[in-house]
C-alpha positions as CSV (number, residue, x, y, z in Angstrom):
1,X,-18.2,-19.7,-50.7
2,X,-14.6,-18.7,-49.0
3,X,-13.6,-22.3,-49.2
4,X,-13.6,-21.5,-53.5
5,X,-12.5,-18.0,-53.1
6,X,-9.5,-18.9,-50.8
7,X,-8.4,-21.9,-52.9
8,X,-8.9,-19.8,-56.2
9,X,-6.9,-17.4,-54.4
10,X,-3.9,-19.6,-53.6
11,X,-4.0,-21.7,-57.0
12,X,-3.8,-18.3,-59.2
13,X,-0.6,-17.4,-57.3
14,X,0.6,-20.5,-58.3
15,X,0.1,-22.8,-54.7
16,X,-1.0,-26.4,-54.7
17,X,-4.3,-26.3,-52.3
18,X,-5.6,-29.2,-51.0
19,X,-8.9,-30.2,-49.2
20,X,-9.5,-32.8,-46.4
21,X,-12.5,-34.8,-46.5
22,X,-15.0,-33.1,-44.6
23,X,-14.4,-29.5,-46.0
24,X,-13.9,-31.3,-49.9
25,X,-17.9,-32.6,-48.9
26,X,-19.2,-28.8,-48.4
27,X,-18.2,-27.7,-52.0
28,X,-19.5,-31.1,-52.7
29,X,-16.3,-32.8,-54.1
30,X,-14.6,-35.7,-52.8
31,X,-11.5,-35.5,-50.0
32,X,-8.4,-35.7,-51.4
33,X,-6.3,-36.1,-48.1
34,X,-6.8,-36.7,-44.4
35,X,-6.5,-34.3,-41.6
36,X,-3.5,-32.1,-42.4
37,X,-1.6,-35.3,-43.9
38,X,1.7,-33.9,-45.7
39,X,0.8,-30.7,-45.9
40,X,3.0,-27.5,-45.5
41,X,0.1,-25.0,-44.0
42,X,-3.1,-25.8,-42.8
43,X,-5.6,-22.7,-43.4
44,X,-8.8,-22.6,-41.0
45,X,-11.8,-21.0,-42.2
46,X,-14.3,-19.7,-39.7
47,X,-13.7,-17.9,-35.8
48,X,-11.1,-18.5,-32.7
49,X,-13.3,-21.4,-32.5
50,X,-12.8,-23.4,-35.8
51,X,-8.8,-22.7,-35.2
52,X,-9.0,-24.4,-31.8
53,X,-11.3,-27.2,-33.3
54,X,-8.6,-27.3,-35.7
55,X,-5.8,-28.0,-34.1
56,X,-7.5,-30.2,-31.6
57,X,-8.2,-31.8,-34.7
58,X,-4.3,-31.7,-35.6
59,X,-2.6,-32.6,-31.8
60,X,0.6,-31.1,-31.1
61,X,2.6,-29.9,-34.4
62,X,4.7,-27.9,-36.2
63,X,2.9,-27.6,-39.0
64,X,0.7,-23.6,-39.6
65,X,-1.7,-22.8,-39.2
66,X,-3.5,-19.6,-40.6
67,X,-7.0,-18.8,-39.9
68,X,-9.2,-17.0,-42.1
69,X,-12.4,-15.4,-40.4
70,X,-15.8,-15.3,-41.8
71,X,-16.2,-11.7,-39.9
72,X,-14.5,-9.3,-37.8
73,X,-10.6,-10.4,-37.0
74,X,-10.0,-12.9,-34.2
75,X,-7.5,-12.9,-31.6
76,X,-5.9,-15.8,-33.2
77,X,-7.0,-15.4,-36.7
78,X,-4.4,-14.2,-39.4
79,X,-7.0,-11.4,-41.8
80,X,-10.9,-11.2,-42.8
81,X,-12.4,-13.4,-45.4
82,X,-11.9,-9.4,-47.1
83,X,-8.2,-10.0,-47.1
84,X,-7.7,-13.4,-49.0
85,X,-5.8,-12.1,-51.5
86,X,-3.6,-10.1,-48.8
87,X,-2.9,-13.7,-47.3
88,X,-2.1,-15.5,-50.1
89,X,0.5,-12.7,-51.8
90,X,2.1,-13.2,-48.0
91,X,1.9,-16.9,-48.7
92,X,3.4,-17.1,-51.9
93,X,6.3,-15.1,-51.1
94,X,7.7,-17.4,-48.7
95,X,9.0,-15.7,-45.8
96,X,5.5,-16.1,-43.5
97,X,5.1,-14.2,-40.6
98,X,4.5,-16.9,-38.1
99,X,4.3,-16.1,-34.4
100,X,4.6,-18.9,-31.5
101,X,2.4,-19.6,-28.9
102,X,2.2,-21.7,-25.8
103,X,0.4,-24.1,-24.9
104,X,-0.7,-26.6,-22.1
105,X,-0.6,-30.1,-21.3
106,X,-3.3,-31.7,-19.5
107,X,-2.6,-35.0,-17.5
108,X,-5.9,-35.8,-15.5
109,X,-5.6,-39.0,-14.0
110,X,-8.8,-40.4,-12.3
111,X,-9.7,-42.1,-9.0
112,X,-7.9,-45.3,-9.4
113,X,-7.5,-45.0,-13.3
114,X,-4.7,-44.5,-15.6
115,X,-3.4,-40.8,-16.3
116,X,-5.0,-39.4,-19.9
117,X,-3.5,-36.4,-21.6
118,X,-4.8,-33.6,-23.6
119,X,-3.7,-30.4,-25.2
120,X,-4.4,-26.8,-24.6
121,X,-4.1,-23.6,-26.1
122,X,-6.4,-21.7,-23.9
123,X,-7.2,-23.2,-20.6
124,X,-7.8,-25.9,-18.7
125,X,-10.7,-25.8,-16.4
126,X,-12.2,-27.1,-13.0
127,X,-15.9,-26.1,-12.7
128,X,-19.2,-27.1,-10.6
129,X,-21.5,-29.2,-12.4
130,X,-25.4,-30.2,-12.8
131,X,-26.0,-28.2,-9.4
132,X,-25.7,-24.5,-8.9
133,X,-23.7,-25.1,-5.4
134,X,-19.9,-23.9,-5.5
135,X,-17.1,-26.4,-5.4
136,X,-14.3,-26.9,-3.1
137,X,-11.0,-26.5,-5.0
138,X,-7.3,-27.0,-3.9
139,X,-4.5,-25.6,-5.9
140,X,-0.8,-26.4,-6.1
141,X,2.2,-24.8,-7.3
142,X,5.2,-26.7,-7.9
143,X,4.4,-29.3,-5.6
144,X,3.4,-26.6,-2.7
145,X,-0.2,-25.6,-1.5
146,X,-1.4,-22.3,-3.3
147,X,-4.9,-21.9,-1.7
148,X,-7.9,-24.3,-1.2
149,X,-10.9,-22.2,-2.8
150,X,-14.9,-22.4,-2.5
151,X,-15.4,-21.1,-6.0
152,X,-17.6,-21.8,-9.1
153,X,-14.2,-23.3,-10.6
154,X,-10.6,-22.7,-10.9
155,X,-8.8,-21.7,-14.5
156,X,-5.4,-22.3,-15.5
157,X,-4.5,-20.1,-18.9
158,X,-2.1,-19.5,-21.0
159,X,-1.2,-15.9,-22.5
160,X,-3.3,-16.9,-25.1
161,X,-6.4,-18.3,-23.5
162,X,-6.4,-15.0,-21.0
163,X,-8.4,-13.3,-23.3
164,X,-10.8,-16.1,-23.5
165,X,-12.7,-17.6,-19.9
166,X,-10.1,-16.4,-18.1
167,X,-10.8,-12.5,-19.5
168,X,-14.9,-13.3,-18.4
169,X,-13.7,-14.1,-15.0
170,X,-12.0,-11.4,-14.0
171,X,-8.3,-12.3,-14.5
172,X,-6.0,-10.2,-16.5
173,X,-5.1,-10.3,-19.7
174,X,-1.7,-10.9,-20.5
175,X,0.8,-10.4,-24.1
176,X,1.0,-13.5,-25.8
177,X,4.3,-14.0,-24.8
178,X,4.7,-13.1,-21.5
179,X,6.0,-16.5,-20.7
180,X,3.9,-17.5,-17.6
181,X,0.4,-18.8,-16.7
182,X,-3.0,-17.2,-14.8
183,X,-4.1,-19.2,-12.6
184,X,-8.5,-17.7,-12.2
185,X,-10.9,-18.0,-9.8
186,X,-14.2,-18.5,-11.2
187,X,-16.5,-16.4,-8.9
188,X,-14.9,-17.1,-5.5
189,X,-16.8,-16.9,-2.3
190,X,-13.8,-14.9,-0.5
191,X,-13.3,-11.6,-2.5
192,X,-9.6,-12.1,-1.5
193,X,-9.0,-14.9,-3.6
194,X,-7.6,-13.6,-6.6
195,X,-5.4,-14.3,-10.3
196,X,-2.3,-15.4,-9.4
197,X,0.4,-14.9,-12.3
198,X,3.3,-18.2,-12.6
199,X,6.2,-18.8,-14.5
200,X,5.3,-21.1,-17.8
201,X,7.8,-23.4,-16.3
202,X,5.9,-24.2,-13.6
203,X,3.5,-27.3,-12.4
204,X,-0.1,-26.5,-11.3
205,X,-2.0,-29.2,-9.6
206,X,-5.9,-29.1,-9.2
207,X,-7.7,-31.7,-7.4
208,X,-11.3,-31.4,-5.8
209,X,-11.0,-30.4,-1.6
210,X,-13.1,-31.2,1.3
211,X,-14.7,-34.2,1.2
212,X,-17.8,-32.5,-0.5
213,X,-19.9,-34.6,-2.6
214,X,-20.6,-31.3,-5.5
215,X,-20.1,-32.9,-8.7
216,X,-16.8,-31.2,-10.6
217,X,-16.7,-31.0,-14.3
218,X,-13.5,-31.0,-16.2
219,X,-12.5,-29.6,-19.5
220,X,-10.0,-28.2,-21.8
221,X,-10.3,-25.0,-24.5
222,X,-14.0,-25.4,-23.8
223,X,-14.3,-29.1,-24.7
224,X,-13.7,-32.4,-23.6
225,X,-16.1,-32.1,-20.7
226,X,-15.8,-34.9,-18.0
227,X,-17.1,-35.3,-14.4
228,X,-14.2,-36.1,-12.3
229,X,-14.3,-38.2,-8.7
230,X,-12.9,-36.7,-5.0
231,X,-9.6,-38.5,-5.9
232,X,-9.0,-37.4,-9.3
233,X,-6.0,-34.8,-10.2
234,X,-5.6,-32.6,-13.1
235,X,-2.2,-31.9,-13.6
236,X,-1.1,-28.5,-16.1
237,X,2.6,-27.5,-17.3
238,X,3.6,-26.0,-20.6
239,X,3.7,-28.3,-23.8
240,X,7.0,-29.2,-25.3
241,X,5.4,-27.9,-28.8
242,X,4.0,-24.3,-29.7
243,X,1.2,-23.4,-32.4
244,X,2.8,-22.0,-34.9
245,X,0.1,-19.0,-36.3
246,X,0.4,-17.2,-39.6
247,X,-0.3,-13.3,-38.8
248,X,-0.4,-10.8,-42.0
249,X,2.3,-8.5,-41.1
250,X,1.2,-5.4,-39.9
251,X,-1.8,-7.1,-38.1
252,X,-0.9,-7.4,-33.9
253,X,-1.9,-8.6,-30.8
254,X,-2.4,-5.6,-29.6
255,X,-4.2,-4.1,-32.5
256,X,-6.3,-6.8,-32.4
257,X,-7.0,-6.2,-28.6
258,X,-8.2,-2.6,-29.2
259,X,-10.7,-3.1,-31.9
260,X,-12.0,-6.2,-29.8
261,X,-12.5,-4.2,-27.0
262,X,-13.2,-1.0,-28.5
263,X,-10.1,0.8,-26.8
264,X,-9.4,4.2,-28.3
C-alpha cells in the first residue's frame, strides 16, 4: 500500500513519519496525531482531489504540503506513487522546492444572516440549482458593476483553479503566478459575455439579479454546496496566506500542462 511504501521510504532516509487517525485506521494501526498537529510537512496521497480535501482539512497555513499521486501527475501534485524515493531524497536533503500559490477567501453572508467565510484554492462558484433554467447573475469589481449575466453560473478562479471548472467552461488558463483572477461565465445566454481577467488585489462581488425566483447554488473548490436566497452576497478577494506545495525539481507547471493536455 503507498501509505507503507511512502513511510518506509521516509524512515530509511532517516525522517520521523507520522500518521493521523484516519489514514493510521487504513493500514490498520492506531492515530498517533491529529490533523497535521506539529508537523513539519504534510504528504497527501491520492489526486488534485485528496490535496484540496487536504487542506480544506488543514484551513489556511504555512505548513507543506506534498502530494503524492496514485497515477498520472497532477497539476498540483509533487511526483507519481513511481517516484517515492525521488521525493523523499528531496526531502531529506532539506532545501525543498516549495512553490506558492494563491488562494481565495470566501465571505457569503446570507439574507439577513451573519457573514461565513471559507477558503479557496480553485474557485468559488455561483450556479443554477435543482432546475435546468439559467440564473440571473450580477457581478462587481471593486465596488463597480461588471455585467449582470443570464448564465448557468458565474466562476471566480484563481491561477490555480483555471485549469479546473474554469478550464471546462471556456475561460483561459492562466501560469500559476500570474497574479490576478478569471472571472467565468458558465454557459452564458449572450455569446458576448466573456472571461474577464482582474488583478489578485481586487474585490469581486456576486449576488443573484432580477428578482427571479431560480434557485442559486453556492460552492467553493467543488464543495461546501449551499442554496443561497435573492439577498445573499458572496464576496471573493485573495487570502492573506498561500499553499505552500512541494514540487520535485525539475517537474513544472508547464510540463505538467502538456502531458495533461497532450500538447506536443
Amino acid at each position: 500500500m503507498a501509505v507503507r511504501n511512502v513511510r518506509e521510504s521516509l524512515v530509511k532516509r532517516g525522517m520521523e513519519v507520522v500518521l493521523e487517525e484516519e489514514t493510521a485506521s487504513l493500514v490498520g494501526e492506531s492515530g498517533m496525531v491529529q490533523f497535521a498537529e506539529g508537523v513539519d510537512l504534510v504528504i497527501s496521497l491520492g489526486g488534485d482531489g485528496t490535496l484540496l480535501e487536504t487542506l480544506h482539512r488543514l484551513g489556511p497555513t504555512s505548513v507543506p504540503i506534498a502530494g503524492v499521486n496514485i497515477g498520472t501527475l497532477g497539476f498540483l501534485t509533487a511526483c507519481t506513487d513511481e517516484e517515492i524515493d525521488s521525493l523523499s531524497d528531496h526531502l531529506a536533503g532539506g532545501d525543498w522546492n516549495i512553490v506558492n500559490r494563491s488562494m481565495l477567501k470566501v465571505e457569503m453572508r446570507e439574507e439577513g444572516g451573519a457573514a461565513r467565510e471559507f477558503l479557496a484554492l480553485n474557485e468559488a462558484v455561483l450556479m443554477r440549482g435543482e432546475t435546468g433554467r439559467l440564473v440571473s447573475l450580477e457581478a462587481r469589481v471593486d465596488g463597480e458593476l461588471l455585467n449582470h449575466y443570464r448564465a448557468d453560473g458565474l466562476i471566480v478562479a484563481t491561477p490555480t483553479g483555471s485549469t479546473a471548472y474554469s478550464m471546462a467552461a471556456g475561460g483561459p488558463l492562466l501560469g500559476p503566478h500570474a497574479g490576478v483572477f478569471v472571472i467565468t461565465p458558465i454557459c452564458p445566454h449572450s455569446m458576448s459575455n466573456r472571461s474577464l481577467v482582474v488583478g489578485e488585489d481586487s474585490v469581486v462581488e456576486l449576488s443573484p439579479a432580477g428578482g427571479g425566483d431560480e434557485p442559486i447554488l453556492f460552492s467553493v473548490d467543488g464543495r461546501d454546496i449551499l442554496r443561497i436566497e435573492k439577498e445573499s452576497m458572496v464576496r471573493v478577494g485573495r487570502h492573506e496566506q498561500s499553499l505552500n506545495l512541494v514540487r520535485l525539481p525539475g517537474h513544472s507547471f508547464y510540463e505538467t500542462l502538456r502531458k495533461k493536455l497532450h500538447w506536443r
